[in-house]
Predicted model as a PDB file, atoms N, CA, C, CB and O in Angstrom, pLDDT in the B-factor column:
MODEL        1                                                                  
ATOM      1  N   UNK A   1     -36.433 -39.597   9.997  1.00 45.00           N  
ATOM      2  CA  UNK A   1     -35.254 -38.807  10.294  1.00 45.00           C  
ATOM      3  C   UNK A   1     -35.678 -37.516  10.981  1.00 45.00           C  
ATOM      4  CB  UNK A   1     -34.448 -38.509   9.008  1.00 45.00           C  
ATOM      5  O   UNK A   1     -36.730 -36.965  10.658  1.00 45.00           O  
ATOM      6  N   UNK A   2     -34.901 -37.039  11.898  1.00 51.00           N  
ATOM      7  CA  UNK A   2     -35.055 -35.871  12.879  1.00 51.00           C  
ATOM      8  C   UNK A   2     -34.806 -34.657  12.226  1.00 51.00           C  
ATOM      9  CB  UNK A   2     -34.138 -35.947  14.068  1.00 51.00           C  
ATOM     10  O   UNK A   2     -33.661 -34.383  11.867  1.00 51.00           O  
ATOM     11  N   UNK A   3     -35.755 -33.892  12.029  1.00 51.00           N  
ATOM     12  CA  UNK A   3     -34.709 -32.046  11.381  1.00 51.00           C  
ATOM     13  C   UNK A   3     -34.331 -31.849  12.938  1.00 51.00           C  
ATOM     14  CB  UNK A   3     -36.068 -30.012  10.457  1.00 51.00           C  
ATOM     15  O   UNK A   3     -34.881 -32.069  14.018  1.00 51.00           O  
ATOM     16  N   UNK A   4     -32.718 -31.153  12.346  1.00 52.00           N  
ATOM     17  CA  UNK A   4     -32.130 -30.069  13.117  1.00 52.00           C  
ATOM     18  C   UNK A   4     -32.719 -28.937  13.613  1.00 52.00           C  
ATOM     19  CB  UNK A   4     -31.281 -29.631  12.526  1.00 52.00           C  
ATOM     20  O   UNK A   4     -33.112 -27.872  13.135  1.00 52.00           O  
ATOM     21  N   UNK A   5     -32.667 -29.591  15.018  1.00 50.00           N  
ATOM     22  CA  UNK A   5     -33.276 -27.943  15.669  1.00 50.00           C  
ATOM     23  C   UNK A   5     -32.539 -26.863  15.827  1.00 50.00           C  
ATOM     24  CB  UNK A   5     -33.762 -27.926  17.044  1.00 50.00           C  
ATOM     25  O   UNK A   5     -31.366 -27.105  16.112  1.00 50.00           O  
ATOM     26  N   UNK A   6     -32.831 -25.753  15.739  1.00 56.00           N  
ATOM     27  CA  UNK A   6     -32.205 -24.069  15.613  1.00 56.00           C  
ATOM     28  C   UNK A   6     -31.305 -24.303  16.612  1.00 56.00           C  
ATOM     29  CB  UNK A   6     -33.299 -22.557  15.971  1.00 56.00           C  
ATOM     30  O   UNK A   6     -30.141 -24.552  16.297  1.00 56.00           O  
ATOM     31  N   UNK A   7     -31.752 -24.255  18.184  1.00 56.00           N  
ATOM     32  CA  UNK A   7     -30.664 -24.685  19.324  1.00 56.00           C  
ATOM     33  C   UNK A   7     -29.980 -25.636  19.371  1.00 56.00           C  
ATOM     34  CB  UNK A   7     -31.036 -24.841  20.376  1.00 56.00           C  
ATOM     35  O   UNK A   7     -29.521 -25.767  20.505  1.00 56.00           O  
ATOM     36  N   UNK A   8     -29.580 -26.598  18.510  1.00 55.00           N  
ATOM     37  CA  UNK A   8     -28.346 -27.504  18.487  1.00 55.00           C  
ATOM     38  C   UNK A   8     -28.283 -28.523  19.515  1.00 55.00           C  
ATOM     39  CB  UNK A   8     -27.123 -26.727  18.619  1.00 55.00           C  
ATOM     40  O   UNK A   8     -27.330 -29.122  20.013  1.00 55.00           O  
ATOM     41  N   UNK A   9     -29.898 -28.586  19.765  1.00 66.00           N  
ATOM     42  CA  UNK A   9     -29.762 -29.776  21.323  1.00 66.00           C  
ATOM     43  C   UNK A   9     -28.811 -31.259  20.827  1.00 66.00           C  
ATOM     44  CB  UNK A   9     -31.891 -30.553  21.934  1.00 66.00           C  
ATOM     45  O   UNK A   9     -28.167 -32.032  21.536  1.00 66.00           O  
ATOM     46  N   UNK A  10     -29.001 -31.260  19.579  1.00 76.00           N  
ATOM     47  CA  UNK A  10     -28.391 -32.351  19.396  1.00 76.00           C  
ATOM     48  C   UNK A  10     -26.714 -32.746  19.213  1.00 76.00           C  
ATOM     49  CB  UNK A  10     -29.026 -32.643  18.464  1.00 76.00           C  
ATOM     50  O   UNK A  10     -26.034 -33.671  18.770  1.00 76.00           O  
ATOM     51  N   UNK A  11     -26.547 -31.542  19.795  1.00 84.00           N  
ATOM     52  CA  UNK A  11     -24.437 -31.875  19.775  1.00 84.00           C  
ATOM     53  C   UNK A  11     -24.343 -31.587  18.395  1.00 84.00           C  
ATOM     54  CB  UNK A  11     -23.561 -33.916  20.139  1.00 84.00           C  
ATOM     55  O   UNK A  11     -25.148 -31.338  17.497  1.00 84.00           O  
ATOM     56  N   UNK A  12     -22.762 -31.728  18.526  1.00 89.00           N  
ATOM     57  CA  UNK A  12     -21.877 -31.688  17.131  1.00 89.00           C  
ATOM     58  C   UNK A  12     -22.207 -32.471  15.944  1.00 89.00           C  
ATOM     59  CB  UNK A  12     -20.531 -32.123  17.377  1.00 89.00           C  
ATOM     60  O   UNK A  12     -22.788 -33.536  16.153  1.00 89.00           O  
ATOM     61  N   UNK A  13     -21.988 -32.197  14.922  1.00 91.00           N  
ATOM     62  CA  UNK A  13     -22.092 -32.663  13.648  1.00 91.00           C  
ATOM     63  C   UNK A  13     -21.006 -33.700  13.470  1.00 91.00           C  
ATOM     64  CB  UNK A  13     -22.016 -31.549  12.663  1.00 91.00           C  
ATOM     65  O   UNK A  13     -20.286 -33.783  14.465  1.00 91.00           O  
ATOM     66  N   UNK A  14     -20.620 -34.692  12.261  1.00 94.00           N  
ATOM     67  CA  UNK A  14     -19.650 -35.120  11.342  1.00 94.00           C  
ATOM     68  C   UNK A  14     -19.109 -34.633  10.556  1.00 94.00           C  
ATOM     69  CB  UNK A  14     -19.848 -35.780  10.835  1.00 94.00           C  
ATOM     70  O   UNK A  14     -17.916 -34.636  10.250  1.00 94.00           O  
ATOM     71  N   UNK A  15     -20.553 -33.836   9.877  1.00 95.00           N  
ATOM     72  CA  UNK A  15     -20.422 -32.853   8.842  1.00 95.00           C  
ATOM     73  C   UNK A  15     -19.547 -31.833   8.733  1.00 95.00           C  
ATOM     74  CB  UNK A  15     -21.375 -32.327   8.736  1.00 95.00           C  
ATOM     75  O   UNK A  15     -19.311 -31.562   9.910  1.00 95.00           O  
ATOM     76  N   UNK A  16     -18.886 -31.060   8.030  1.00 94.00           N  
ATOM     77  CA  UNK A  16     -18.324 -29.717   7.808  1.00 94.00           C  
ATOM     78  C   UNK A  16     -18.596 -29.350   6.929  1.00 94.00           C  
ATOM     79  CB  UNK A  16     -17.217 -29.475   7.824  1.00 94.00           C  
ATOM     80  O   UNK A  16     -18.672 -30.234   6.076  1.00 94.00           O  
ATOM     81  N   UNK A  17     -18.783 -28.563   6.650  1.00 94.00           N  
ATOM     82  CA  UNK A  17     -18.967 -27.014   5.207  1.00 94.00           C  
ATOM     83  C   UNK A  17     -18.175 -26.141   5.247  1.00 94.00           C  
ATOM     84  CB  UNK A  17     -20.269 -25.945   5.174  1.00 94.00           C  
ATOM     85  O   UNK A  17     -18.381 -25.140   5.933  1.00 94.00           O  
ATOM     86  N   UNK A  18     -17.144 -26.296   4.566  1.00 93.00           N  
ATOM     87  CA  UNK A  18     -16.402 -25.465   4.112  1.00 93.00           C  
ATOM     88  C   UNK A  18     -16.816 -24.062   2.417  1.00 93.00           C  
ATOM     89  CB  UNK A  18     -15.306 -26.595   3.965  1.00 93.00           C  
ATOM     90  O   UNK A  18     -17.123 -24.326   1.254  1.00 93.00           O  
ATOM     91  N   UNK A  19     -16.662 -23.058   2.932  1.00 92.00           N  
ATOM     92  CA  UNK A  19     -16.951 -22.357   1.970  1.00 92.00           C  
ATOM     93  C   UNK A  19     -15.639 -21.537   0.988  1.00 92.00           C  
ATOM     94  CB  UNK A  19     -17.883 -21.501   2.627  1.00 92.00           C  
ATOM     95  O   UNK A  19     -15.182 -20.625   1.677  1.00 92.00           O  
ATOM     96  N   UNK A  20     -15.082 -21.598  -0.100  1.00 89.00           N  
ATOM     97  CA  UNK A  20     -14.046 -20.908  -0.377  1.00 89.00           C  
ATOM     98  C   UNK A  20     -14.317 -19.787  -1.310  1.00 89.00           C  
ATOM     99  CB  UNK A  20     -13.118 -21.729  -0.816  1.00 89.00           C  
ATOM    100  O   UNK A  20     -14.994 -20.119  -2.283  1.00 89.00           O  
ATOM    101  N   UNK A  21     -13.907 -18.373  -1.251  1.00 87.00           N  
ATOM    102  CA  UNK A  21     -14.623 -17.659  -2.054  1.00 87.00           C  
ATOM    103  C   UNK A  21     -13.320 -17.331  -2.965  1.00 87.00           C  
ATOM    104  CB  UNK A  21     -15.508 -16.442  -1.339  1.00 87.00           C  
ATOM    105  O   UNK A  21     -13.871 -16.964  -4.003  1.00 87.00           O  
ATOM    106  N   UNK A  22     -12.262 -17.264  -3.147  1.00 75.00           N  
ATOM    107  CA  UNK A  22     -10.787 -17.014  -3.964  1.00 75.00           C  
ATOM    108  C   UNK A  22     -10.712 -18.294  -4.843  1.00 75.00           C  
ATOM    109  CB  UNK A  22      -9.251 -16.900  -2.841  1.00 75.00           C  
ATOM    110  O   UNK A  22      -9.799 -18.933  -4.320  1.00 75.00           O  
ATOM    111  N   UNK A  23     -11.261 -19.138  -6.079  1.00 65.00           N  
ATOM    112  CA  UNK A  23     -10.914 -20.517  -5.951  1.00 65.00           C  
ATOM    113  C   UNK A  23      -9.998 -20.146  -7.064  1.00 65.00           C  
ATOM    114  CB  UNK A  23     -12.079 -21.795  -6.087  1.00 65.00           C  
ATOM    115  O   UNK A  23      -9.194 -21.059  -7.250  1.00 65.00           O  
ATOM    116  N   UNK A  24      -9.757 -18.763  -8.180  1.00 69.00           N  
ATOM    117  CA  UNK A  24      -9.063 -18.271  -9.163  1.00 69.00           C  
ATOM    118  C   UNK A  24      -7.732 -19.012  -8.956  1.00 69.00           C  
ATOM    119  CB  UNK A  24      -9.022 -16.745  -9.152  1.00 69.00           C  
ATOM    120  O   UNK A  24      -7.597 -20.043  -9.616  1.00 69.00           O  
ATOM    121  N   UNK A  25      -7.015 -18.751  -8.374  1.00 70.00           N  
ATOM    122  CA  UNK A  25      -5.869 -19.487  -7.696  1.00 70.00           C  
ATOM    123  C   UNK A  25      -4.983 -20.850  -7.405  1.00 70.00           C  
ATOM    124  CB  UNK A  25      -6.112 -19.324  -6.937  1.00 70.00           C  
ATOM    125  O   UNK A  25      -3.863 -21.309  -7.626  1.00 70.00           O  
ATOM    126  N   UNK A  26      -6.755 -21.336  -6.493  1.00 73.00           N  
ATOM    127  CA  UNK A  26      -6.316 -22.750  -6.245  1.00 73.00           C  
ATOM    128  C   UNK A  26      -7.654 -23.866  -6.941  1.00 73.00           C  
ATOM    129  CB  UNK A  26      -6.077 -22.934  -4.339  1.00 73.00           C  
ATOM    130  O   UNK A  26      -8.812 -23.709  -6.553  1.00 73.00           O  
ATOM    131  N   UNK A  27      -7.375 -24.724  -7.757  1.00 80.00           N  
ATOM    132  CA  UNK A  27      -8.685 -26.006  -8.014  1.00 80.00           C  
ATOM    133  C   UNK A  27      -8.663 -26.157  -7.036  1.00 80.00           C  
ATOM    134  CB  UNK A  27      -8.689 -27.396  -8.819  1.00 80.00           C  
ATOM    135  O   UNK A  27      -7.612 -26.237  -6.401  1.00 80.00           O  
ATOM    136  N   UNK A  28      -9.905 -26.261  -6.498  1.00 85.00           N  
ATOM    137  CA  UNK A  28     -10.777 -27.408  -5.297  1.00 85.00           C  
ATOM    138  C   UNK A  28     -10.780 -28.727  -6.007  1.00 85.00           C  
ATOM    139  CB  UNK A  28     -12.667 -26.984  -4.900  1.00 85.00           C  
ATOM    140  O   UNK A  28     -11.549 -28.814  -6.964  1.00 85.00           O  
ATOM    141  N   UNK A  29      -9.923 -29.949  -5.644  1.00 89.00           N  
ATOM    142  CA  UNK A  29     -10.515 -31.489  -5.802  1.00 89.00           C  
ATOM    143  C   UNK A  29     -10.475 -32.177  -5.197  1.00 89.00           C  
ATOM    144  CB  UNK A  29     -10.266 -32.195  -6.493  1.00 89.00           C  
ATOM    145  O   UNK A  29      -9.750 -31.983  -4.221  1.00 89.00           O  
ATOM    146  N   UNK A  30     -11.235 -33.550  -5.301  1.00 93.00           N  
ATOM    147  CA  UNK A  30     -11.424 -34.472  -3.634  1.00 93.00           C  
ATOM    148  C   UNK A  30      -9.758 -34.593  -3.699  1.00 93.00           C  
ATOM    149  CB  UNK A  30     -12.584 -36.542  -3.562  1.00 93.00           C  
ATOM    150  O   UNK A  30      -9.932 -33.970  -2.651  1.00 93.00           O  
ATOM    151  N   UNK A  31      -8.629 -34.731  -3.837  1.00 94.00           N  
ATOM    152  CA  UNK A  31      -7.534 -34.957  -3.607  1.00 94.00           C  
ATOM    153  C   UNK A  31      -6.861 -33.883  -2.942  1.00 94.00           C  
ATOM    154  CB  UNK A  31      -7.044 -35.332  -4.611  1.00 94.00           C  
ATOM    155  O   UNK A  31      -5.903 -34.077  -2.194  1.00 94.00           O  
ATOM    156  N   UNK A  32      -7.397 -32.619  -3.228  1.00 92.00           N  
ATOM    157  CA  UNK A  32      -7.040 -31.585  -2.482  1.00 92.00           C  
ATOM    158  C   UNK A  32      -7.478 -31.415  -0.772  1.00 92.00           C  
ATOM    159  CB  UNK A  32      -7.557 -30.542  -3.283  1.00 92.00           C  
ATOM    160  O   UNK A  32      -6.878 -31.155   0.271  1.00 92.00           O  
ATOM    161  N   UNK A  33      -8.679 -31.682  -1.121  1.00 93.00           N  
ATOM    162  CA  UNK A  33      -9.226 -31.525   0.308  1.00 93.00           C  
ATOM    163  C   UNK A  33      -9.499 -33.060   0.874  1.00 93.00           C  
ATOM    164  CB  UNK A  33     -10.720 -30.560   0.300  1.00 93.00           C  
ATOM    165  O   UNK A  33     -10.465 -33.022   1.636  1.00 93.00           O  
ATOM    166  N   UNK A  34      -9.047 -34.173   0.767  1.00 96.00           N  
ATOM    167  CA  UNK A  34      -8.542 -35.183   1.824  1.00 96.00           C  
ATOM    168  C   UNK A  34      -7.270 -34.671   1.887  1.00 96.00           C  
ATOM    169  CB  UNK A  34      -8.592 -36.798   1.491  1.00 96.00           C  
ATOM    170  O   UNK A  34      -7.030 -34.315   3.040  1.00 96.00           O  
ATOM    171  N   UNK A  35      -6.474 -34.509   1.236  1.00 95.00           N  
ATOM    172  CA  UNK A  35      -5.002 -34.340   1.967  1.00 95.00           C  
ATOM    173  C   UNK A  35      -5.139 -33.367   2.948  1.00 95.00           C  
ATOM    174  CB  UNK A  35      -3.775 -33.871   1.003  1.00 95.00           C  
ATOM    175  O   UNK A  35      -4.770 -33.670   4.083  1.00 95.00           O  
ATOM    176  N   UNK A  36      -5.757 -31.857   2.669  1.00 94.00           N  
ATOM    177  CA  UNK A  36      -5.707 -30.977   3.777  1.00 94.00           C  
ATOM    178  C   UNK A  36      -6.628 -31.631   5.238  1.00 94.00           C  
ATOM    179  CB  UNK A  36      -6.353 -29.485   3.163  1.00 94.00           C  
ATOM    180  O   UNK A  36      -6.204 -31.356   6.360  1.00 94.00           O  
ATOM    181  N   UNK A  37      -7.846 -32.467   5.071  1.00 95.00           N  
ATOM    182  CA  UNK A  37      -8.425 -32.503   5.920  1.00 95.00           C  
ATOM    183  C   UNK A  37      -8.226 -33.746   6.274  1.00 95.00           C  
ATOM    184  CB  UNK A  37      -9.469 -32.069   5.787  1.00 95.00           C  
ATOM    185  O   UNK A  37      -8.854 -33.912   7.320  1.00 95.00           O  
ATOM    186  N   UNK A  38      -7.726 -34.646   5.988  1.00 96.00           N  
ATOM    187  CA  UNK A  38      -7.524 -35.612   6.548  1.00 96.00           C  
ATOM    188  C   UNK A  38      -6.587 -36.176   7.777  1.00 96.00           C  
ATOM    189  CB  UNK A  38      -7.406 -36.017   5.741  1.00 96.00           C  
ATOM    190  O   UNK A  38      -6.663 -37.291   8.292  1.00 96.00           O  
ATOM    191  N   UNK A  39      -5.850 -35.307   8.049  1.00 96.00           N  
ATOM    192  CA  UNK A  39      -5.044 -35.101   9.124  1.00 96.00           C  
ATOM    193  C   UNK A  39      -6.031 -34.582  10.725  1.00 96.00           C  
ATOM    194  CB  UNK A  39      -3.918 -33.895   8.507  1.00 96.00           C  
ATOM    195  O   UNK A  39      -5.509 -34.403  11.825  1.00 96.00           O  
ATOM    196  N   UNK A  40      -7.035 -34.483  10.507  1.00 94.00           N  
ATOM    197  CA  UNK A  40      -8.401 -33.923  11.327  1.00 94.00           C  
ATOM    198  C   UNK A  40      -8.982 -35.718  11.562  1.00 94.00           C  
ATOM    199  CB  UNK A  40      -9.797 -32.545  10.048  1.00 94.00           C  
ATOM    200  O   UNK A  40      -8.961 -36.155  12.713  1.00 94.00           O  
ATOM    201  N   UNK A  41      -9.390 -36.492  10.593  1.00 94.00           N  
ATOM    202  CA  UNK A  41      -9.922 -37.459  11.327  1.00 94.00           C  
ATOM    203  C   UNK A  41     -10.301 -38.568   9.988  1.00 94.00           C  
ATOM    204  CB  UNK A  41     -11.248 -36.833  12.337  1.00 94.00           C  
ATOM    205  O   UNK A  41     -10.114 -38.117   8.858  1.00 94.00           O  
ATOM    206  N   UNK A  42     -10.616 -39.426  10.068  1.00 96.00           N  
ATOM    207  CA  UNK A  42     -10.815 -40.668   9.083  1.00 96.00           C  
ATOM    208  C   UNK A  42     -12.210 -40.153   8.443  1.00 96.00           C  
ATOM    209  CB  UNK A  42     -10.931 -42.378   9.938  1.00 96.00           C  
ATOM    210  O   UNK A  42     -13.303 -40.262   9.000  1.00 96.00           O  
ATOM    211  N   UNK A  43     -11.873 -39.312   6.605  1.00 97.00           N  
ATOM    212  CA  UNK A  43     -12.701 -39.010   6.424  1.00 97.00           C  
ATOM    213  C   UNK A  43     -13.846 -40.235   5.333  1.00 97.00           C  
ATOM    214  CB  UNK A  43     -12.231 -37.771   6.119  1.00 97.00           C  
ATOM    215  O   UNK A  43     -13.331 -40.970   4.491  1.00 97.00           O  
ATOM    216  N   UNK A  44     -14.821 -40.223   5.499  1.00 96.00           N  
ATOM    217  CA  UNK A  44     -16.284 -40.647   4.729  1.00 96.00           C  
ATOM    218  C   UNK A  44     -16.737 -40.504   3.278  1.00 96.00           C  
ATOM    219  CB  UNK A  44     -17.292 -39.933   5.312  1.00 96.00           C  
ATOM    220  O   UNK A  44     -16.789 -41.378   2.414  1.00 96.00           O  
ATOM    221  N   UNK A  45     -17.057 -39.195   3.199  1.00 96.00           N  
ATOM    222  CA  UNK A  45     -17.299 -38.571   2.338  1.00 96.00           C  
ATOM    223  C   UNK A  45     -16.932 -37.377   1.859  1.00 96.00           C  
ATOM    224  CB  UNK A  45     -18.059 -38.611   2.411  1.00 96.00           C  
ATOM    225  O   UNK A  45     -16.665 -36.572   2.751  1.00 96.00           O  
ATOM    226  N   UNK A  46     -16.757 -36.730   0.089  1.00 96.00           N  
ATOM    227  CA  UNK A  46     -16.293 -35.587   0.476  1.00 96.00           C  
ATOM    228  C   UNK A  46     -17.678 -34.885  -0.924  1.00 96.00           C  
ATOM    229  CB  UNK A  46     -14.189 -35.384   0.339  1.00 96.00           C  
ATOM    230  O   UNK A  46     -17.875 -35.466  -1.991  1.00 96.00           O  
ATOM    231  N   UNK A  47     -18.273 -33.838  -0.574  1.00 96.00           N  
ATOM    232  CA  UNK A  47     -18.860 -33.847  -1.557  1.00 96.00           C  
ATOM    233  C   UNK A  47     -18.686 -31.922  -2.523  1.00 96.00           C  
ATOM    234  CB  UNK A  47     -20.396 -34.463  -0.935  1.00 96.00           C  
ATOM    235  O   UNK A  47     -19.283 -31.098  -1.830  1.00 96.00           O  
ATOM    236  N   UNK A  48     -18.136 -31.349  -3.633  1.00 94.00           N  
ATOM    237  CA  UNK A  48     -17.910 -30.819  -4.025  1.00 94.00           C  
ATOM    238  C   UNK A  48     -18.978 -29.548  -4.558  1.00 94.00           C  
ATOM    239  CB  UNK A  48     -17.330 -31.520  -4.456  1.00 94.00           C  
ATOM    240  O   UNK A  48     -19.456 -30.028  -5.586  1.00 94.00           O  
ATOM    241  N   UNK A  49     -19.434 -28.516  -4.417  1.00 91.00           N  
ATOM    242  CA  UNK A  49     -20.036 -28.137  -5.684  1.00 91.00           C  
ATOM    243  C   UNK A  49     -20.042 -26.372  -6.141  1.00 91.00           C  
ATOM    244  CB  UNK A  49     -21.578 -28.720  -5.540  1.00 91.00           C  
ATOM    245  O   UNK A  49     -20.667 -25.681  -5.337  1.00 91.00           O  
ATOM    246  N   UNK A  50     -19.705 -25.964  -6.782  1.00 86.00           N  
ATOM    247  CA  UNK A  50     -19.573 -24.364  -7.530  1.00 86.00           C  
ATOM    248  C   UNK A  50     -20.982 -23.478  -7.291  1.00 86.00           C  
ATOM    249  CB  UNK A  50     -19.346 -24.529  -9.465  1.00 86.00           C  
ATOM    250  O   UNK A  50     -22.094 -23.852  -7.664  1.00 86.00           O  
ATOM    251  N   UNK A  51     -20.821 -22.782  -6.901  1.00 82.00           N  
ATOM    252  CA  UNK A  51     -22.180 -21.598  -6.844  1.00 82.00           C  
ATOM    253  C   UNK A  51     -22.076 -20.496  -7.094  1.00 82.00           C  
ATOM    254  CB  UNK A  51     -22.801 -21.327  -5.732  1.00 82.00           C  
ATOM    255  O   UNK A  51     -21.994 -19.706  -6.153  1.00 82.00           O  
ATOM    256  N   UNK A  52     -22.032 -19.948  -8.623  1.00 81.00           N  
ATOM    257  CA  UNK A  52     -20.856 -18.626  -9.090  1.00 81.00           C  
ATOM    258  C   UNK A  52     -19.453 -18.663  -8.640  1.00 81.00           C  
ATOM    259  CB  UNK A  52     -21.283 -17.165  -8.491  1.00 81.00           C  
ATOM    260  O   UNK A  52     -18.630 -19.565  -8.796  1.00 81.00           O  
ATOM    261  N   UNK A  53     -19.349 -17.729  -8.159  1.00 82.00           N  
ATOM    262  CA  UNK A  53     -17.451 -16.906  -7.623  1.00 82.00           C  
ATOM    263  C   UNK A  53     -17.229 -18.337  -5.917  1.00 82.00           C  
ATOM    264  CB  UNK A  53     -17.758 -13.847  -6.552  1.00 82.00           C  
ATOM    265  O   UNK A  53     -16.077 -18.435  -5.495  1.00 82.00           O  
ATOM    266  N   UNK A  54     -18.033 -18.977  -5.396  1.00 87.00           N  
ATOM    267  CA  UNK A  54     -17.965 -19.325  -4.533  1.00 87.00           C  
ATOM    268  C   UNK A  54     -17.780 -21.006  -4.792  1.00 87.00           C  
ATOM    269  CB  UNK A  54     -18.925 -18.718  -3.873  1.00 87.00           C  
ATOM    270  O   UNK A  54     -18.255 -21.397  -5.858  1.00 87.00           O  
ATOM    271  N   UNK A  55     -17.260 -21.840  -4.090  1.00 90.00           N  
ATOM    272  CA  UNK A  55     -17.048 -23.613  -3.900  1.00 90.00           C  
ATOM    273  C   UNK A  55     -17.163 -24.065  -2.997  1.00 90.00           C  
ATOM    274  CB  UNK A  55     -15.983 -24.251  -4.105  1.00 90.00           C  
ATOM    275  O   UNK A  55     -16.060 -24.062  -2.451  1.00 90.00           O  
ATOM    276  N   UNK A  56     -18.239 -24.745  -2.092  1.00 92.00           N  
ATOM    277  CA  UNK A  56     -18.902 -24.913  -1.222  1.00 92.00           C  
ATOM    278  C   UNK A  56     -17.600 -26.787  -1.116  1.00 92.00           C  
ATOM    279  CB  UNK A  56     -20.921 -24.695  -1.637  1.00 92.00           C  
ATOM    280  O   UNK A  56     -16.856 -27.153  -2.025  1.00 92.00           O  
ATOM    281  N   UNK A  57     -17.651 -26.977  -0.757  1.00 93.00           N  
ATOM    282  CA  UNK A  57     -17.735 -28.800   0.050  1.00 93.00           C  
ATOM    283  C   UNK A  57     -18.339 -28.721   1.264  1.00 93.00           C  
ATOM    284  CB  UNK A  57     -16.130 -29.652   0.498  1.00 93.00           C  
ATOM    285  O   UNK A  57     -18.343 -27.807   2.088  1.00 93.00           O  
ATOM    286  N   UNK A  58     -18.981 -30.073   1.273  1.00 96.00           N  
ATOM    287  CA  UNK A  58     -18.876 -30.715   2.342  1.00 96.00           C  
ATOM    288  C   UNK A  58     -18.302 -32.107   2.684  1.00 96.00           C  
ATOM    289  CB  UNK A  58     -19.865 -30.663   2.634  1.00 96.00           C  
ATOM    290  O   UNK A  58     -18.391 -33.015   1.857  1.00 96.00           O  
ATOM    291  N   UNK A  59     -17.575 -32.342   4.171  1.00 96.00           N  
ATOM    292  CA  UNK A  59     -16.792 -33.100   4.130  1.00 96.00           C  
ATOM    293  C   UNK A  59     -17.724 -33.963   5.407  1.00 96.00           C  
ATOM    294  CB  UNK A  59     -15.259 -32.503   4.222  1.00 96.00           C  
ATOM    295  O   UNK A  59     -18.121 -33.231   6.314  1.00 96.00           O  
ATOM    296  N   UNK A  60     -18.069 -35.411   5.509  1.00 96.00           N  
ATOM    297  CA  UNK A  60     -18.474 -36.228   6.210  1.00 96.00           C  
ATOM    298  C   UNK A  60     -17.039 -36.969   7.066  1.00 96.00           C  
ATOM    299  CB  UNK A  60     -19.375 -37.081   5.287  1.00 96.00           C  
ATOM    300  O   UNK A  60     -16.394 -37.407   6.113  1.00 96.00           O  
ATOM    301  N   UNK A  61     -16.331 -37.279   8.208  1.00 97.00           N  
ATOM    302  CA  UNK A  61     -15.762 -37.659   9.047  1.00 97.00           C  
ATOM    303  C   UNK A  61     -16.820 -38.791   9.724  1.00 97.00           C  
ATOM    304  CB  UNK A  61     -15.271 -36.522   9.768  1.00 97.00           C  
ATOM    305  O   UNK A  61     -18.024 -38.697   9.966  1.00 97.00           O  
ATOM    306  N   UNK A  62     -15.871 -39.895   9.926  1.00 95.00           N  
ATOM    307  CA  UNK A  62     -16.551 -41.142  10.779  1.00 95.00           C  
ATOM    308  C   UNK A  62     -17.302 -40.625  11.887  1.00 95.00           C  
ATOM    309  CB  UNK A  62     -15.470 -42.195  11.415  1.00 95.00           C  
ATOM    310  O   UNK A  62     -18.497 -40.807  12.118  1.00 95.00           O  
ATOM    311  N   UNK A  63     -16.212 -39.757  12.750  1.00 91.00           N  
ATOM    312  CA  UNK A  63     -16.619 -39.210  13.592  1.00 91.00           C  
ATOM    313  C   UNK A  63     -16.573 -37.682  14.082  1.00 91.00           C  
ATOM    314  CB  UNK A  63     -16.280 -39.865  14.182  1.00 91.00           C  
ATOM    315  O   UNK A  63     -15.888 -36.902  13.418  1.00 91.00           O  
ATOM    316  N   UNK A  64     -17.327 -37.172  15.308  1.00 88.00           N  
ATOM    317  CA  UNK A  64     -17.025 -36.093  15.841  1.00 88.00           C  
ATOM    318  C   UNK A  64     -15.045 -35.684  16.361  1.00 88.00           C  
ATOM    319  CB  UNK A  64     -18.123 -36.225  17.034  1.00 88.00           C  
ATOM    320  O   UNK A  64     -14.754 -34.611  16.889  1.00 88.00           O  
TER     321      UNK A  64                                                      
ENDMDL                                                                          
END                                                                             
């Protein structure tokens, strides 16, 4: 497998990272975020996780 080079020769990702820092408010769950993001593209994967005050996902899409 190839590491990512710094300059991005390699085009766009699938991937997204979303970061939320307010989550007091709203739960983050995979049901939350396919409904919001799924209107963007046929999603893959969605993967969740807490890091103190902050809730990271990342979301995999078939495609670019």
């Amino acid at each position: 497998m190839k590491k990512r080079q710094a300059n991005n020769k390699e085009g766009p990702s699938r991937v997204l990272l979303v970061c939320v820092y307010d989550t007091i408010v709203l739960e983050i769950t995979n049901e939350v975020v396919y409904t919001r993001f799924s209107p963007h593209g046929h999603i893959l994967k969605i993967l969740i996780f807490e890091r103190g005050e902050v809730t990271k996902f990342f979301i995999e899409f078939s495609d670019v």
